[in-house]
C-alpha positions as CSV (number, residue, x, y, z in Angstrom):
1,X,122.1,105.6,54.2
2,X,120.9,108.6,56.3
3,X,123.6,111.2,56.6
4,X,123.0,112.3,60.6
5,X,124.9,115.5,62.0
6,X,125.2,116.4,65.2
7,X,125.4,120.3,66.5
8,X,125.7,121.4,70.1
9,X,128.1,124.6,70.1
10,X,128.5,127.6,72.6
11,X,129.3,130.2,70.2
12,X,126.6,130.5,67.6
13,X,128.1,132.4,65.0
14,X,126.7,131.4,62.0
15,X,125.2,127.9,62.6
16,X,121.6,128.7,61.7
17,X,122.8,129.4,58.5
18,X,124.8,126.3,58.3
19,X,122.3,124.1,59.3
20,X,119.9,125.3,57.0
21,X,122.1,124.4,54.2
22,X,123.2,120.9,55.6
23,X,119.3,120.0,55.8
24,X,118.4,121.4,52.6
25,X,121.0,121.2,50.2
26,X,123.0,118.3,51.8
27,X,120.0,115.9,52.9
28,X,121.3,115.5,56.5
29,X,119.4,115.2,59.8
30,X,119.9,117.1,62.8
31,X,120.8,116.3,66.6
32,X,121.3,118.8,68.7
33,X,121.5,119.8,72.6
34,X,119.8,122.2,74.8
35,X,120.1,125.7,73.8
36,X,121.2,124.9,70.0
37,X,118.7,122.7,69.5
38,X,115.9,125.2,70.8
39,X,117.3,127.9,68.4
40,X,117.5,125.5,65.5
41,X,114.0,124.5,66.3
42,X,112.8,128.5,66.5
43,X,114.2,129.2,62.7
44,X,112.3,126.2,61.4
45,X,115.4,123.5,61.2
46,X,114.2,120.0,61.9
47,X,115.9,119.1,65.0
48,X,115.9,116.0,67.3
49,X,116.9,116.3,70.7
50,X,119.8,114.5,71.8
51,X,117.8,113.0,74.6
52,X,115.0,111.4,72.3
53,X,117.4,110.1,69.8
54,X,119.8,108.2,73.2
55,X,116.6,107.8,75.4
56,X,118.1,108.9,78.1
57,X,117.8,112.2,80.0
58,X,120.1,115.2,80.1
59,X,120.8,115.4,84.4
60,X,122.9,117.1,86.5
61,X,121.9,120.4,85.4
62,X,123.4,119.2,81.6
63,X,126.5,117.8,82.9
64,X,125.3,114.7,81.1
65,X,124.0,114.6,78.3
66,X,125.9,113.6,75.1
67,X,128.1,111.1,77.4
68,X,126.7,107.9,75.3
69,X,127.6,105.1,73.8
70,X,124.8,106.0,70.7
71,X,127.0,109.2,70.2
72,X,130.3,108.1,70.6
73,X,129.4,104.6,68.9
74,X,127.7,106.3,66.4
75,X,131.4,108.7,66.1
76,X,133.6,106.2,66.4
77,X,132.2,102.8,64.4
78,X,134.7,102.4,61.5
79,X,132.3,102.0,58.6
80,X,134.5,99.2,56.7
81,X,134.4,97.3,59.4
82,X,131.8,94.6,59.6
83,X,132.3,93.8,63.5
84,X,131.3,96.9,64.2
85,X,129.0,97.6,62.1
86,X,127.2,94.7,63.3
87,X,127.8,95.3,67.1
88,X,126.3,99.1,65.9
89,X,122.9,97.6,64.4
90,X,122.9,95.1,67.4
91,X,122.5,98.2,70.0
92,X,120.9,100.4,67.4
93,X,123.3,102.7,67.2
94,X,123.3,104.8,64.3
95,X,126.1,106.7,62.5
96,X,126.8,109.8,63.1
97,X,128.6,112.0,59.8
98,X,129.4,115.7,60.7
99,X,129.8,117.0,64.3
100,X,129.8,120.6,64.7
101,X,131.1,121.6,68.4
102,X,132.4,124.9,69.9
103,X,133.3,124.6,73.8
104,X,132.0,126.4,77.1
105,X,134.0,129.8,76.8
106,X,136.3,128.6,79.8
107,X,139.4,131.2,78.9
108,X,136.8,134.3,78.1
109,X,135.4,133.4,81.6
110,X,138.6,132.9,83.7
111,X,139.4,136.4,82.1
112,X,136.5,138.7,83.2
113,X,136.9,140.2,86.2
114,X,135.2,138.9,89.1
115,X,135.2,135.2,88.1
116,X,134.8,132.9,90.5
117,X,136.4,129.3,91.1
118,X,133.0,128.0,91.0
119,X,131.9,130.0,87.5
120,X,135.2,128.5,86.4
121,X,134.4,124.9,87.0
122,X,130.9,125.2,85.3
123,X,132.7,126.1,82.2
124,X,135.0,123.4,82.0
125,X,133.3,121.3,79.0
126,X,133.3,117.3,79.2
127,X,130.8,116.4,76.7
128,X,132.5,118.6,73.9
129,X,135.7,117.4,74.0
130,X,135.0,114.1,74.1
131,X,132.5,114.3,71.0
132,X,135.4,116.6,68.9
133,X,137.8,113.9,69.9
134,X,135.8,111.0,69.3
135,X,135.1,112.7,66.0
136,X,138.4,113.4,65.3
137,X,139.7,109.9,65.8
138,X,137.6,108.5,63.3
139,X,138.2,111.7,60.5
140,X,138.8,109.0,57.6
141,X,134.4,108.9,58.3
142,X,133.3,111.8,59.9
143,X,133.5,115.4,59.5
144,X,134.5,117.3,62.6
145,X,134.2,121.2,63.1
146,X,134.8,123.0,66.1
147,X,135.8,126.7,64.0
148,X,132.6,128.6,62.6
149,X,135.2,130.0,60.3
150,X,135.2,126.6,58.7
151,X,131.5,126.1,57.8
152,X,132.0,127.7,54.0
153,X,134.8,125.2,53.8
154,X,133.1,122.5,55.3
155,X,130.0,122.7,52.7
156,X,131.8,122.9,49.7
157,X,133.9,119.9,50.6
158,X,130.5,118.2,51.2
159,X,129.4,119.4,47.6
160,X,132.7,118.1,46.1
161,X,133.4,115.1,48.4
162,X,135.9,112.8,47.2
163,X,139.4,113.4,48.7
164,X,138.6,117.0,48.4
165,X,136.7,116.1,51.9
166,X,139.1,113.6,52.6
167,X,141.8,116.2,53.2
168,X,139.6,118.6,54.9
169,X,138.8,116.3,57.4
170,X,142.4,115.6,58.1
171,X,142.9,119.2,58.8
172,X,139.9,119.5,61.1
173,X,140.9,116.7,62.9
174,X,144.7,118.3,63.4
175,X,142.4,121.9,64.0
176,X,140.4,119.5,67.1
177,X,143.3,117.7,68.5
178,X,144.9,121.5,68.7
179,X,142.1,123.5,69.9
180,X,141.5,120.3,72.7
181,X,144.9,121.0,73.6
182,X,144.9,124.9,74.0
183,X,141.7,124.1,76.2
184,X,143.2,121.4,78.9
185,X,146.2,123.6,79.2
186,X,143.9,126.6,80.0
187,X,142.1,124.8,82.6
188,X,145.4,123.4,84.1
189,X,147.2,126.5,84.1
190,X,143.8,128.5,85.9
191,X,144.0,125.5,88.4
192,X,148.0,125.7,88.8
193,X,147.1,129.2,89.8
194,X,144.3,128.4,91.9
195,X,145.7,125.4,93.7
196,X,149.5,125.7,93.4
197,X,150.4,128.3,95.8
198,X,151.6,130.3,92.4
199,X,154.7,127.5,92.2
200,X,155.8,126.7,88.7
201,X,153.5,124.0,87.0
202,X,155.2,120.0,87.1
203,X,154.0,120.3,83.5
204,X,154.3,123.0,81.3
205,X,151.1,123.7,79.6
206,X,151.0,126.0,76.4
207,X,148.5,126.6,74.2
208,X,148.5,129.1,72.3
209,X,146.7,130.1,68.7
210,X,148.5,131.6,66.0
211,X,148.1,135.1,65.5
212,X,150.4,135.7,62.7
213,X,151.9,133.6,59.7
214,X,155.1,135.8,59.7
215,X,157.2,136.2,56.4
216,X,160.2,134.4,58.1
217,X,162.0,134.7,61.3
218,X,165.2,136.2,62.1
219,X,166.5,135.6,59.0
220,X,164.8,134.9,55.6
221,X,165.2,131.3,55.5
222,X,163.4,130.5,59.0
223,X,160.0,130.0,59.0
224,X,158.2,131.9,61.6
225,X,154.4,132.3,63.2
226,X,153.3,134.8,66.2
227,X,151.3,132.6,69.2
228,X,149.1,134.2,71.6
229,X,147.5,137.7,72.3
230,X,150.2,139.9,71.1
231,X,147.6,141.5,69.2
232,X,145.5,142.5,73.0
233,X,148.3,144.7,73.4
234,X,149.6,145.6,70.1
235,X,147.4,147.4,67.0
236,X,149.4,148.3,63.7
237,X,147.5,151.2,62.0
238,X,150.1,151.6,59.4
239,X,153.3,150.6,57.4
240,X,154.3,146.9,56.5
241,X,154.1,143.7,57.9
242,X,155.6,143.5,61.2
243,X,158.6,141.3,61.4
244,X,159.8,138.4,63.8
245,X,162.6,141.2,64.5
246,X,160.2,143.8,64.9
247,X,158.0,142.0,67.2
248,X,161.0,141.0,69.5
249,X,161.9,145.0,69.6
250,X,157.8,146.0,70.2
251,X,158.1,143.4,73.5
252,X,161.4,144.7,74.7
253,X,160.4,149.0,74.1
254,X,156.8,148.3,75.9
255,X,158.7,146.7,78.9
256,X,161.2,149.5,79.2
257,X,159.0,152.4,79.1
258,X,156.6,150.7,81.1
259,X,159.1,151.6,83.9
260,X,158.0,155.2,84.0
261,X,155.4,157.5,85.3
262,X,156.5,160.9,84.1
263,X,157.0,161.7,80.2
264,X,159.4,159.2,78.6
265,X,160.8,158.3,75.1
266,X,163.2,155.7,74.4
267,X,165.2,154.8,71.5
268,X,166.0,150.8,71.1
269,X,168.2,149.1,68.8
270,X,168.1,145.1,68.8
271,X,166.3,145.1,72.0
272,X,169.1,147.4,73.8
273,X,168.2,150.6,74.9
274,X,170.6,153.4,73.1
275,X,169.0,156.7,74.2
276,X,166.3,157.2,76.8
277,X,164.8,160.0,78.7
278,X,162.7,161.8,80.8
279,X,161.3,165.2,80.9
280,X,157.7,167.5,80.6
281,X,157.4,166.8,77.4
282,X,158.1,164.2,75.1
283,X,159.8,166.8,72.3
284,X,162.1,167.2,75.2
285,X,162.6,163.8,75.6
286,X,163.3,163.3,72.3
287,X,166.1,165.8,71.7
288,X,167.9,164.0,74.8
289,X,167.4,160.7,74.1
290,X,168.5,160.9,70.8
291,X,171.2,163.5,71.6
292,X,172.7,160.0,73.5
293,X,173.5,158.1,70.2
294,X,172.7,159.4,66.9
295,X,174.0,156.6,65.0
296,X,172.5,153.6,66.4
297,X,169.3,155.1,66.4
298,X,169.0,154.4,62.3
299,X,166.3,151.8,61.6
300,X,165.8,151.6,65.3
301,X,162.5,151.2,67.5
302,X,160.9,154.6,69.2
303,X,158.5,154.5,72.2
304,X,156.9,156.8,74.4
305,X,154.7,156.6,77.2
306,X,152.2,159.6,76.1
307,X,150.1,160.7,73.0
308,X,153.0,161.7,70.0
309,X,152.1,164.8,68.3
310,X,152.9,166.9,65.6
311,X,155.7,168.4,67.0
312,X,157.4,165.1,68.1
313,X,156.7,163.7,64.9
314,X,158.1,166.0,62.9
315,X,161.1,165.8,64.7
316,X,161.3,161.8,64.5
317,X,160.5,161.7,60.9
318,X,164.0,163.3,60.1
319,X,165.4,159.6,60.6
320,X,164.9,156.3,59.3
321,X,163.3,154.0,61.9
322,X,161.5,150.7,61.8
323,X,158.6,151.0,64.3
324,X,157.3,154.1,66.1
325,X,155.3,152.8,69.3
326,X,152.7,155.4,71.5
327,X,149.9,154.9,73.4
328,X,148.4,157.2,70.7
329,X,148.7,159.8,68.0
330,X,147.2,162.5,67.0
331,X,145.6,163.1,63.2
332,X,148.3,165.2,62.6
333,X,151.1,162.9,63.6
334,X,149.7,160.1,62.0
335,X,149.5,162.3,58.7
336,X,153.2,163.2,59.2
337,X,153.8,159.5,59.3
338,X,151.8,157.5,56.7
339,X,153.8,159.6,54.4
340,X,156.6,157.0,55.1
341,X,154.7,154.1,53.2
342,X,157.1,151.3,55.5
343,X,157.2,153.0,58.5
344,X,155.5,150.6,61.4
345,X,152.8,152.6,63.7
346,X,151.7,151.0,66.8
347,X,149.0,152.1,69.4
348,X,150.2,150.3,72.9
349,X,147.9,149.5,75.6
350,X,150.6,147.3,78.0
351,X,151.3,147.9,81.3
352,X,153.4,146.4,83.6
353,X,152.0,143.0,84.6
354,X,153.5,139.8,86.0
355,X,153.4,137.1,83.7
356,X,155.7,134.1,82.6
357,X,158.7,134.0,80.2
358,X,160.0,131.5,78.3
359,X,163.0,130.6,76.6
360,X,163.7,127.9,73.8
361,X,166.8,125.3,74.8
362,X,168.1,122.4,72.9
363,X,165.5,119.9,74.5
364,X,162.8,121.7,75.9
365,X,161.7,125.3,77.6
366,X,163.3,127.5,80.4
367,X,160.4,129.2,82.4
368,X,160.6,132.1,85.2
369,X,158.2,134.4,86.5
370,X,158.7,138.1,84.6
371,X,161.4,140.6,86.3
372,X,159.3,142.6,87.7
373,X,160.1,142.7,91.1
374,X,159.3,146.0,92.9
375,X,162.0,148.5,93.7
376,X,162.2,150.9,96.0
377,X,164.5,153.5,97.4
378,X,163.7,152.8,101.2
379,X,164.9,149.1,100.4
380,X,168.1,150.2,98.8
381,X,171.3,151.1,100.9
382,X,174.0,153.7,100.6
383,X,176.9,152.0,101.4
384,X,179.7,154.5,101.0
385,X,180.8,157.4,103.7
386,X,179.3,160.4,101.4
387,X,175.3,160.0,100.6
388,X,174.1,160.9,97.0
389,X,172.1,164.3,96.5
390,X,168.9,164.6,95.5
391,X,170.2,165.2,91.8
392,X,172.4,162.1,92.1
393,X,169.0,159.8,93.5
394,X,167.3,161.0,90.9
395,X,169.7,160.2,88.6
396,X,170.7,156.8,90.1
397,X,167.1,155.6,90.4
398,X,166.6,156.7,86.9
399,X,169.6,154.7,85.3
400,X,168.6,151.8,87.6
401,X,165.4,150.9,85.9
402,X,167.0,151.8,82.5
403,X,169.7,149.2,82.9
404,X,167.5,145.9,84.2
405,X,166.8,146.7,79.6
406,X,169.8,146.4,78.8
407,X,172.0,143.1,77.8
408,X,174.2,141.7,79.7
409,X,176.8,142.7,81.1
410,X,175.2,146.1,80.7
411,X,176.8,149.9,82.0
412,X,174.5,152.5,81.7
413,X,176.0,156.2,82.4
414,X,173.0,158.6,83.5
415,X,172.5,162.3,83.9
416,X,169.3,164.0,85.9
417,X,166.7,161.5,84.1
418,X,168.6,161.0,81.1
419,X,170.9,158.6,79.7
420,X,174.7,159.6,78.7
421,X,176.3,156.7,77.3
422,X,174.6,152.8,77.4
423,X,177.6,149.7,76.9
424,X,175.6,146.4,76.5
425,X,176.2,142.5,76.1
426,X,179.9,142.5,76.6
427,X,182.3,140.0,77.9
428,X,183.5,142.0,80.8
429,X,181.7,145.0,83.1
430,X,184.8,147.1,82.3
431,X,184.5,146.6,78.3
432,X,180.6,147.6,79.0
433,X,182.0,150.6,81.0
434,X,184.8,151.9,78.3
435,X,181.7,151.1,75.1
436,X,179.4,153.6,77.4
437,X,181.9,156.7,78.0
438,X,183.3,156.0,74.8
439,X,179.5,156.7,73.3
440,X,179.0,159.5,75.8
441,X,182.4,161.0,74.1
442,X,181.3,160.6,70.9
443,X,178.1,162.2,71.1
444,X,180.0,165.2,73.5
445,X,178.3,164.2,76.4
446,X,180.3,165.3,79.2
447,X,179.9,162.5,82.1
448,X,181.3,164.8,85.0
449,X,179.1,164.6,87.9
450,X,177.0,161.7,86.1
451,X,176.1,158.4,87.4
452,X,176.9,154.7,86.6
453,X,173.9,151.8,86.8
454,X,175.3,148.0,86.7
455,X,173.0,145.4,86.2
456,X,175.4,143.4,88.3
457,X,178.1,143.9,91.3
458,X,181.2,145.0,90.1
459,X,183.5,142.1,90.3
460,X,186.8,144.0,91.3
461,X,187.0,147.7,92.0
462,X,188.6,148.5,88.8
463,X,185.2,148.8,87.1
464,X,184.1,151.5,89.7
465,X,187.6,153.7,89.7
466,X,187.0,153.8,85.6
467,X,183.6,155.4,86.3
468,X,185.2,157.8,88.7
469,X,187.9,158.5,86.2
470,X,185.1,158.8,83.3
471,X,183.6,161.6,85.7
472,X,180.9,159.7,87.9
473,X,180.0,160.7,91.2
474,X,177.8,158.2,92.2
475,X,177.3,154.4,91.6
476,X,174.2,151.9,91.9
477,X,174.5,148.1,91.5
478,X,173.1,145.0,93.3
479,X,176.0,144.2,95.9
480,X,177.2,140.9,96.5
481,X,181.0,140.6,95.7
482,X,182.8,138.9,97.6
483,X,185.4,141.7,97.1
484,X,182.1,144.9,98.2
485,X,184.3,145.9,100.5
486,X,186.7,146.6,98.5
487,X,184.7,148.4,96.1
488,X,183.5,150.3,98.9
489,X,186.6,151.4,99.9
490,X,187.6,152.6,96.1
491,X,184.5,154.5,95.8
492,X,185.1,156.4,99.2
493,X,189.0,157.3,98.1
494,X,187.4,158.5,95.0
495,X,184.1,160.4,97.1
496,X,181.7,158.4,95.2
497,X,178.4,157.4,96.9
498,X,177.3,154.2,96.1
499,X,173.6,152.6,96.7
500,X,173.4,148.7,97.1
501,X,170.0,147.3,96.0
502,X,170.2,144.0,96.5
503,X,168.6,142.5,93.1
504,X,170.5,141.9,90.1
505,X,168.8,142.3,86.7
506,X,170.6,140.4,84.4
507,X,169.5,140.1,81.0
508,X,170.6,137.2,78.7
């Protein structure tokens, strides 16, 4: 019986090679579409066009063309079946073994800049996904490829055949059914976008590929994978495998020190920021941040927001840490460095951008937009009698976007663009409060005249006289008590200013 394959793809990669060897070592005969087909044809691959072999036109500028019942009978006719094998000979219909599709590149296009709704429906592929699909359902018979990277595989199963082929093609088919999927969800998220007013989809649609097999996840007996483009953001140029751990850190240092313009380096420790600062240089930096804690810091995450050089890393590599995160490094640094065979170097290129998060929950996915909500001083409100100084803004706008990184209930103590003393994830604000001065005391931080940043309002004014009595002069939280005014009132019999923001930023 003649073995009949049928290749239309996007992405090229590879297929004149593959073709070559399906004609010529594998005795198969070729249909093709439009631009495949005229390449085939040009390296000197017997090709029939798709519209000889159907008799009917491609129209419509190609919307249809493979939309047949020759093709999809051809697909879909289960061999071991005699109805249809007859039905198939009735209507000429011939089978139709191997199909190698790619699709219209709809997510490259939706992500150049410039693209426009109409060059967004253009790429939208019919015919592809209904051949891989077609193809797919009937795997037990036909060979379905829609991954150059699978062509080697692909011809040595063909060589062997057998259930050696049997079980690639049950893979494939898995490979279409998820690579259809990633694509739909594409297009409906684009169109959510386009057509939704920005509202949260009625259906959730993620498709994602993997972009990691991880060694485990949290703990050594989870299994684990990393989905998505990570990796766009993200490039390891030395030290081990990065962790699921590791990879929850990298995601929570980028978003913090993406708050800040001037020179920054922060210090994280299971996602909670334990040391941050800003100054003219990131040396500086360094010594302050890590002058806030010196103990939690050990196997910890470092980031900065500038090039680390020699200097900096010298200093760093006098501790143990797991991953050392800058938007570069110089040769020098980098030598310092890859003298710790384990250590983790990344090069960052994120920035601040809105997207989606989402959260696992028994039965299904929390969603919310990112919280990155714009903050200004003109929008905040001093509340209190006495204003802050300068110094104390400074310092109150700095601890502000520190603490929005820090776990719930989360107290951060600041100085002038600097943090004293961080309390995160406890039960209560004041236990958050007495774990920050109680940091700040043991790393002989003094916090007179320092600041206090609360993710939330303080529920009673006891939280805010324990600042004052630690040695803060100023407050900043969200507002929205129904006890402010007494709050208020405490910080103005203890001469505190106090700025109102009116967002909370907690982080569960």
């Amino acid at each position: 019986m003649e073995k009949r394959a049928l290749i239309s793809v996007s992405d090229k990669t590879g297929i004149v090679e593959f073709a070559k060897e399906l004609v010529k070592h594998r005795g198969y005969t070729i249909l093709s579409t439009g631009g495949t087909a005229k390449l085939l044809a040009e390296k000197g691959i017997p090709v029939t066009e798709v519209s000889d072999y159907t008799g009917f036109p491609e129209m419509m500028d190609g919307r249809v063309k493979t939309l047949h019942p020759k093709i999809h009978g051809g697909l879909l006719a289960l061999r071991d079946n005699k109805g249809h094998m007859e039905m198939a000979a009735k209507h000429d219909i011939g089978m139709i073994d191997l199909v190698v599709v790619n699709l219209y590149p709809f997510e490259a296009t939706v992500a150049k800049p410039g693209c426009t709704l109409e060059d967004a429906i253009e790429n939208i592929d019919i015919g592809g996904p209904s051949m891989l699909r077609s193809a797919a359902k009937n795997h037990r018979d036909v060979t379905v490829v829609c991954d150059a990277n699978d062509y080697p595989a692909v011809l040595e199963a063909l060589r062997v055949g057998g259930e050696q082929l049997l079980e690639l093609r049950r893979r494939l088919a898995l490979k279409v059914y998820q690579r259809t999927s990633a694509y739909d969800a594409a297009i409906a998220n684009y169109l959510n976008g386009k057509y939704n007013g920005g509202e949260l989809p009625e259906t959730l649609n993620i498709g994602l590929p993997v972009a990691q097999k991880l060694r485990y996840g949290e703990n050594p007996h989870q299994k684990a994978a990393l989905y998505g483009d990570f990796k766009k953001f993200f490039a390891q140029i030395h030290g081990k495998e990065l962790s699921y751990n590791n990879i929850i850190d990298i995601s929570a240092a980028a978003e913090l020190i993406a708050e800040f313009d001037k020179p920054t380096l922060a210090i994280l420790k299971h996602t909670n920021p334990c040391g941050v600062a800003s100054c003219d240089n990131l040396v500086e930096a360094w010594n302050q941040a890590f002058e806030t804690d010196k103990q939690a810091p050990f196997g910890g995450i470092i980031v900065a927001n500038r090039e680390i050089g020699a200097d900096l890393a010298k200093e760093i590599s006098g501790i143990f840490s797991e991953v050392i995160i800058a938007p570069s490094f110089s040769d020098e640094a980098i030598e310092i460095f890859t003298k710790k065979k384990n250590l983790r170097l990344m090069v960052s290129s994120y920035s601040r951008r809105a997207s989606m998060q989402y959260k696992s929950v028994i039965g299904g996915l929390l969603a919310q937009d990112s919280d990155s909500v714009e903050e200004l001083k003109a929008n905040m409100k001093v509340v209190t009698k006495r204003q802050p100084t300068e110094e104390e803004w400074r310092a109150l706008l700095f601890g502000w976007k520190v603490v929005k990184h820090v776990k719930s209930n989360a107290i951060v103590y600041a100085g002038c663009e600097r943090t004293l003393g961080v309390g995160a994830g406890q039960m209560s604000r004041v236990d958050s409060s007495q774990i920050a001065v109680w940091k700040a005391g043991h790393a002989e931080l003094p916090l007179k005249g320092s600041v206090i940043a609360s993710d939330a309002f303080f529920p009673f004014a006891d939280g805010l006289v324990a600042a004052a009595e630690a040695g803060a002069t100023a407050a900043i939280q969200p507002g929205g008590s129904v006890r402010d005014e007494e709050v208020i009132k405490a910080a103005d019999e203890n001469n505190m200013a106090m700025v109102f923001t009116g967002i909370r930023h907690f982080k569960h």
